[in-house]
N, CA, C and O atoms as a DFTB+ gen file, in Angstrom:
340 C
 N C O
     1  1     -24.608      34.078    -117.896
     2  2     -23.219      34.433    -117.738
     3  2     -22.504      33.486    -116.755
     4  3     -21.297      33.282    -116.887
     5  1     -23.182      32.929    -115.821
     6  2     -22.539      32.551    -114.875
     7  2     -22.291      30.788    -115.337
     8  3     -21.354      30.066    -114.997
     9  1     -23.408      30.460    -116.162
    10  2     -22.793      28.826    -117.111
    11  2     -21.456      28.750    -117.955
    12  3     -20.658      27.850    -118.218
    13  1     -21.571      30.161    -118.276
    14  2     -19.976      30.264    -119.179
    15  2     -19.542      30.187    -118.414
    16  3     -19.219      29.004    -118.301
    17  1     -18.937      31.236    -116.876
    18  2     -17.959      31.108    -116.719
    19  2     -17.306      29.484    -116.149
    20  3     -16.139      29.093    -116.138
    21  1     -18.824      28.645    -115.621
    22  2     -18.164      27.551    -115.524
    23  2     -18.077      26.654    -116.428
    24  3     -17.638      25.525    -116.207
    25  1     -18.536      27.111    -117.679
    26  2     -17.671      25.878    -118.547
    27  2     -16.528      26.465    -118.894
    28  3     -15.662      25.752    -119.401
    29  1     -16.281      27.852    -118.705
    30  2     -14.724      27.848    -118.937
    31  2     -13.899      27.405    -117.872
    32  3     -12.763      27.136    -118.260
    33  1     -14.092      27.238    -116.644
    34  2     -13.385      26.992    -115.270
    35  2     -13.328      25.166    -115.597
    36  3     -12.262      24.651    -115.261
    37  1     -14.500      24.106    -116.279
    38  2     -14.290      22.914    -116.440
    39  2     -13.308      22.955    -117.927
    40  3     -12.433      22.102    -118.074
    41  1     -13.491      23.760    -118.727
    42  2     -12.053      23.471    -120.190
    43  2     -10.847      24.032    -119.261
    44  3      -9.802      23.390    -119.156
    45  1     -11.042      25.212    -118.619
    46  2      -9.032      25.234    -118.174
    47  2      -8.601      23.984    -117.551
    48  3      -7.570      23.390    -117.866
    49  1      -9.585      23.538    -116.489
    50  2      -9.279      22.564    -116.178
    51  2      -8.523      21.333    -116.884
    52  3      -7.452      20.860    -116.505
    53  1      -9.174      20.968    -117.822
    54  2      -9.208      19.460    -118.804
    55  2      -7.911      20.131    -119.344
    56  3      -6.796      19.609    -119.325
    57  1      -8.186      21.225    -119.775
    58  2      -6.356      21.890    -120.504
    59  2      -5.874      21.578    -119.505
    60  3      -5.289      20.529    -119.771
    61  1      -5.682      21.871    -118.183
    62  2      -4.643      21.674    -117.316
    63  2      -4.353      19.885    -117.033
    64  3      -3.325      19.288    -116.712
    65  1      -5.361      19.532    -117.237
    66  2      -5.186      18.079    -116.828
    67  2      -4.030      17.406    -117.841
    68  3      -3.048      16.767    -117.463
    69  1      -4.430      17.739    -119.334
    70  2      -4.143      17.448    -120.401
    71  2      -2.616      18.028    -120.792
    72  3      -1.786      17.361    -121.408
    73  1      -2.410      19.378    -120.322
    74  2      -0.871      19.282    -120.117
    75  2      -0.459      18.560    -119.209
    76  3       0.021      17.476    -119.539
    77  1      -0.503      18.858    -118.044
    78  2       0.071      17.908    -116.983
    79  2       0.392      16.296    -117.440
    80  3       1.479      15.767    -117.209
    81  1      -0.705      15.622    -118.106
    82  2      -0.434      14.313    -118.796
    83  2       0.301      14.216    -119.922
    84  3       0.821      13.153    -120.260
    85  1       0.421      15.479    -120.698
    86  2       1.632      15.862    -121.866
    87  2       2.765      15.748    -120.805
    88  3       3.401      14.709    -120.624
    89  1       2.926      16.686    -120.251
    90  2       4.636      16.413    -119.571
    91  2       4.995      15.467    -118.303
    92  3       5.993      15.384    -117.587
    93  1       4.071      14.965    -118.327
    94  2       4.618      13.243    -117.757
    95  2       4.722      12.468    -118.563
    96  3       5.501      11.515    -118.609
    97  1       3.778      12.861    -119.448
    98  2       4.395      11.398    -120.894
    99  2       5.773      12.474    -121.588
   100  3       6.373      11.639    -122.266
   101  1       6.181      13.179    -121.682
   102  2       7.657      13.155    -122.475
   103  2       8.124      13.532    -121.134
   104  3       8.794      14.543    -121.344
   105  1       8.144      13.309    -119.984
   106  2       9.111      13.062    -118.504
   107  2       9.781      11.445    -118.895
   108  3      10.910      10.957    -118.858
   109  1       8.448      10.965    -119.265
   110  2       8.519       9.418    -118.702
   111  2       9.404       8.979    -120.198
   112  3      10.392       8.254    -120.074
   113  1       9.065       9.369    -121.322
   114  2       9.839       9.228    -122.429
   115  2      11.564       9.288    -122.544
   116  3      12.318       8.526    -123.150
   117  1      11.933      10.736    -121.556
   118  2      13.123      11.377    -121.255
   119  2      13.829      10.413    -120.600
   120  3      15.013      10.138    -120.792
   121  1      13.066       9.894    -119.808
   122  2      13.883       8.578    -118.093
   123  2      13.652       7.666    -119.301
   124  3      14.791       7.302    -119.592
   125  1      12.795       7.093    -120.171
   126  2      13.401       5.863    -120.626
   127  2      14.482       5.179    -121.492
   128  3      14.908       4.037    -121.668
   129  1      14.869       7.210    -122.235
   130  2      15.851       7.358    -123.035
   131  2      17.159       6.866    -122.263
   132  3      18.014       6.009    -122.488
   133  1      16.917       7.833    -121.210
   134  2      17.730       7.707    -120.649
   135  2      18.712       6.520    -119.592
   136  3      19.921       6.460    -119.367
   137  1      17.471       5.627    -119.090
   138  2      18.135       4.802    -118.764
   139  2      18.789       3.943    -119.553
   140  3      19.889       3.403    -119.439
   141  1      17.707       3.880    -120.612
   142  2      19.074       3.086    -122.186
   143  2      19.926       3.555    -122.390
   144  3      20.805       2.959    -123.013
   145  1      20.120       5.065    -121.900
   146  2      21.665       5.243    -122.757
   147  2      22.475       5.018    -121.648
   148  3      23.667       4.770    -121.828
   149  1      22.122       5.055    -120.810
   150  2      23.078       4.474    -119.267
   151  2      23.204       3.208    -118.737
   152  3      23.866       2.780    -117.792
   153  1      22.226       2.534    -119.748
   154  2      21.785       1.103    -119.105
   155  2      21.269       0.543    -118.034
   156  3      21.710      -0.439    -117.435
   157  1      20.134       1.301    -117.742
   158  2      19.547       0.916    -116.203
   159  2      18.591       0.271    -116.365
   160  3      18.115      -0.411    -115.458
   161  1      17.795       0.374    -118.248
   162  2      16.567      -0.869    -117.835
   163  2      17.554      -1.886    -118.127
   164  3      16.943      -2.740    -117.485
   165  1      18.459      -2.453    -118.509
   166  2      18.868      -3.740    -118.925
   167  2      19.162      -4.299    -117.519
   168  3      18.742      -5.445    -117.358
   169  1      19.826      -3.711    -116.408
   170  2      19.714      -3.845    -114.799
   171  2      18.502      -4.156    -114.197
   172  3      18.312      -4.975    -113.298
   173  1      17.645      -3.396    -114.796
   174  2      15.921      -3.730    -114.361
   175  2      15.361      -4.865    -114.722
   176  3      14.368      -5.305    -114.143
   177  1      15.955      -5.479    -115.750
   178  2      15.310      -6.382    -116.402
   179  2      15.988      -7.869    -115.657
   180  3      15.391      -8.919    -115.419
   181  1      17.438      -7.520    -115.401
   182  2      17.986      -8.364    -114.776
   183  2      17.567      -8.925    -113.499
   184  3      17.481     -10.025    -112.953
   185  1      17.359      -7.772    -113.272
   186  2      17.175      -7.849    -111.358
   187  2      15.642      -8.313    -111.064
   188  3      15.275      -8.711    -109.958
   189  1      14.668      -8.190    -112.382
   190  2      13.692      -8.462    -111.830
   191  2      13.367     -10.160    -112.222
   192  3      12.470     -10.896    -111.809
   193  1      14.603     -10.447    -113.284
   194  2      14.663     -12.375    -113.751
   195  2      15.348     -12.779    -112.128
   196  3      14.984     -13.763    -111.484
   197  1      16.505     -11.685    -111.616
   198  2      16.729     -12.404    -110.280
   199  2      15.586     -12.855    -109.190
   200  3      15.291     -14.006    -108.868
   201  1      15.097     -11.774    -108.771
   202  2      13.693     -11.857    -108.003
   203  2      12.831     -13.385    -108.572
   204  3      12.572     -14.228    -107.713
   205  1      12.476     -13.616    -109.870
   206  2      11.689     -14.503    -110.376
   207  2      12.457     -16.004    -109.920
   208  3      11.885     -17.039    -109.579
   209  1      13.466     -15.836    -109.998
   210  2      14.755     -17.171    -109.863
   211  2      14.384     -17.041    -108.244
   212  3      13.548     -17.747    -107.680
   213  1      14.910     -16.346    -107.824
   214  2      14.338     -17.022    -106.055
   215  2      13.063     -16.684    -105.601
   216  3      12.786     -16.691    -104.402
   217  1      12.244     -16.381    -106.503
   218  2      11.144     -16.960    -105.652
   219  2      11.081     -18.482    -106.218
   220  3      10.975     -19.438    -105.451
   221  1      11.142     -18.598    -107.387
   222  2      10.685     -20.023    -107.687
   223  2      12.306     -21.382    -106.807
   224  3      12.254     -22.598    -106.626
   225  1      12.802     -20.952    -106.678
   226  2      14.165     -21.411    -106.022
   227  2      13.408     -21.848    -104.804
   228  3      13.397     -23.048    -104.532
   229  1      12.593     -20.743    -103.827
   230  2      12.021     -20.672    -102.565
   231  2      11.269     -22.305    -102.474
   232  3      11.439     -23.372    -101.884
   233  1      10.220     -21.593    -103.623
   234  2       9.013     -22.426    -103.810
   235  2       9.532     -23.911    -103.852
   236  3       8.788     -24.768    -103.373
   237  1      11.031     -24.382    -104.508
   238  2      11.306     -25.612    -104.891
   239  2      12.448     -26.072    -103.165
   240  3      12.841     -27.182    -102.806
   241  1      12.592     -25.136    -102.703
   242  2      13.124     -25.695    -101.244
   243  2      12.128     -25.407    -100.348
   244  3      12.474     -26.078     -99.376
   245  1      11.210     -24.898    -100.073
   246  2       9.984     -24.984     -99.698
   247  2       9.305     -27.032     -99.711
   248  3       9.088     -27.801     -98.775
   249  1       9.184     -27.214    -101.231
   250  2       9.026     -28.424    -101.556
   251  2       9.663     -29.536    -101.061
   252  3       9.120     -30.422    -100.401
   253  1      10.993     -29.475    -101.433
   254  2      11.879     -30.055    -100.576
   255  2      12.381     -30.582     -98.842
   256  3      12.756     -31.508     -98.123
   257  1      11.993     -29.035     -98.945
   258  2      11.431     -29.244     -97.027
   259  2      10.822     -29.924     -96.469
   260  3      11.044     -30.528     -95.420
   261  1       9.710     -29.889     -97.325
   262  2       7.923     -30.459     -97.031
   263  2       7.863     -32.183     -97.139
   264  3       7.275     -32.915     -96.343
   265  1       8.727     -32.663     -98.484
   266  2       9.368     -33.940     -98.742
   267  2       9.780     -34.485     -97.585
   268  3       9.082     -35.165     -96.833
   269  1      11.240     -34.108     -97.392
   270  2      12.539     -34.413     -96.423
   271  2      11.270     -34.170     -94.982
   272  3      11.580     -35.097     -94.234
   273  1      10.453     -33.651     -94.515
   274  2      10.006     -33.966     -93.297
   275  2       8.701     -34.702     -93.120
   276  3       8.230     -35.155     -92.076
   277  1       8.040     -34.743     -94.759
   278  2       7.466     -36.308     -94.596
   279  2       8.216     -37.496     -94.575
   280  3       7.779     -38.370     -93.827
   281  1       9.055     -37.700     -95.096
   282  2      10.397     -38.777     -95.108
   283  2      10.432     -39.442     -93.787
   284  3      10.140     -40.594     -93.467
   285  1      11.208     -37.623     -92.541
   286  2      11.977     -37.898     -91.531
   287  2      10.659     -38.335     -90.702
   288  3      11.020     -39.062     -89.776
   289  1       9.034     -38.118     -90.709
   290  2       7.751     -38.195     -89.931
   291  2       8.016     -40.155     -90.205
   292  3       8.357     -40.767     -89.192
   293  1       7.917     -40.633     -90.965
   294  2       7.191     -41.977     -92.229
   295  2       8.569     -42.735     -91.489
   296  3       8.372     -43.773     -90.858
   297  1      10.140     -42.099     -91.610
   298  2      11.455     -43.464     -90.647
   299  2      10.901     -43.338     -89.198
   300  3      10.525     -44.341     -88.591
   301  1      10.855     -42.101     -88.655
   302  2      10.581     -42.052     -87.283
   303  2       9.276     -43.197     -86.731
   304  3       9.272     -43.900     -85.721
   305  1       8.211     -43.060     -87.825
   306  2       7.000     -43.843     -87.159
   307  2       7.071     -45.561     -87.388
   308  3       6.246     -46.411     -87.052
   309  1       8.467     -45.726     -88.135
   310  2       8.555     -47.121     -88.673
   311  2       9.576     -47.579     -88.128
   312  3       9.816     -48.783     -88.220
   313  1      10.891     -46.236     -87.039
   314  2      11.235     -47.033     -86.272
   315  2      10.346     -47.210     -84.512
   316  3      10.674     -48.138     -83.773
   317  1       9.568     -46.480     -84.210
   318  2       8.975     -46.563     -83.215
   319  2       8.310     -48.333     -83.453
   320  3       8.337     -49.270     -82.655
   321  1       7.818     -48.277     -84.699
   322  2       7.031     -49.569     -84.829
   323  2       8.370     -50.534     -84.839
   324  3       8.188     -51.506     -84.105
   325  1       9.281     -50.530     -85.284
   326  2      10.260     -51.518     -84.820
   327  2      11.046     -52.001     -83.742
   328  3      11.763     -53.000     -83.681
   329  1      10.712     -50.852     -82.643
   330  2      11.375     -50.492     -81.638
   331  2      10.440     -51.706     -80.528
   332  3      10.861     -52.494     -79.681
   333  1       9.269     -51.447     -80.936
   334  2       8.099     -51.922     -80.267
   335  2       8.079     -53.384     -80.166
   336  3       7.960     -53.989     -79.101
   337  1       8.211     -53.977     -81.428
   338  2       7.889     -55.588     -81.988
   339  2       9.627     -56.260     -81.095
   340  3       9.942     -57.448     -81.175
C-alpha cells in the first residue's frame, strides 16, 4: 500500500509539472501574440541589431586606437632619433 501511494504522490507530481509547463507555454504564446500586435518584437529585434552595431563600432575604434598610438609611439621614437643626430 504504501508503493502506491508513492507512485501516486510521483504521477501528481509529473501532472503538476506538466501543467505548469502547459501554461507557460500558452503564457509565452499569449506575450508573443501580443507583442506583434503591439509591435514590441519588431523593437526587440531592432534594439538588439543596435547593440550588435556598437559593439562591433567599439571593436573598430578600439582598432583604431591601437593603430593611431602605434603611429603616435613609431613619430615620437623617430623624432627622438632625429633630435639626437
Amino acid at each position: 500500500m504504501l508503493i502506491h501511494k508513492n507512485q501516486n504522490s510521483f504521477s501528481s507530481t509529473s501532472a503538476a509539472k506538466a501543467a505548469a509547463a502547459t501554461a507557460t507555454h500558452r503564457f509565452e504564446a499569449w506575450m508573443k501574440m501580443y507583442e506583434d500586435f503591439v509591435g514590441l518584437t519588431v523593437v526587440k529585434q531592432a534594439q538588439h541589431k543596435v547593440i550588435e552595431v556598437s559593439i562591433n563600432l567599439s571593436y573598430e575604434i578600439f582598432h583604431c586606437f591601437i593603430i593611431g598610438n602605434l603611429l603616435r609611439q613609431s613619430l615620437q621614437h623617430q623624432i627622438f632619433i632625429w633630435v639626437q643626430v
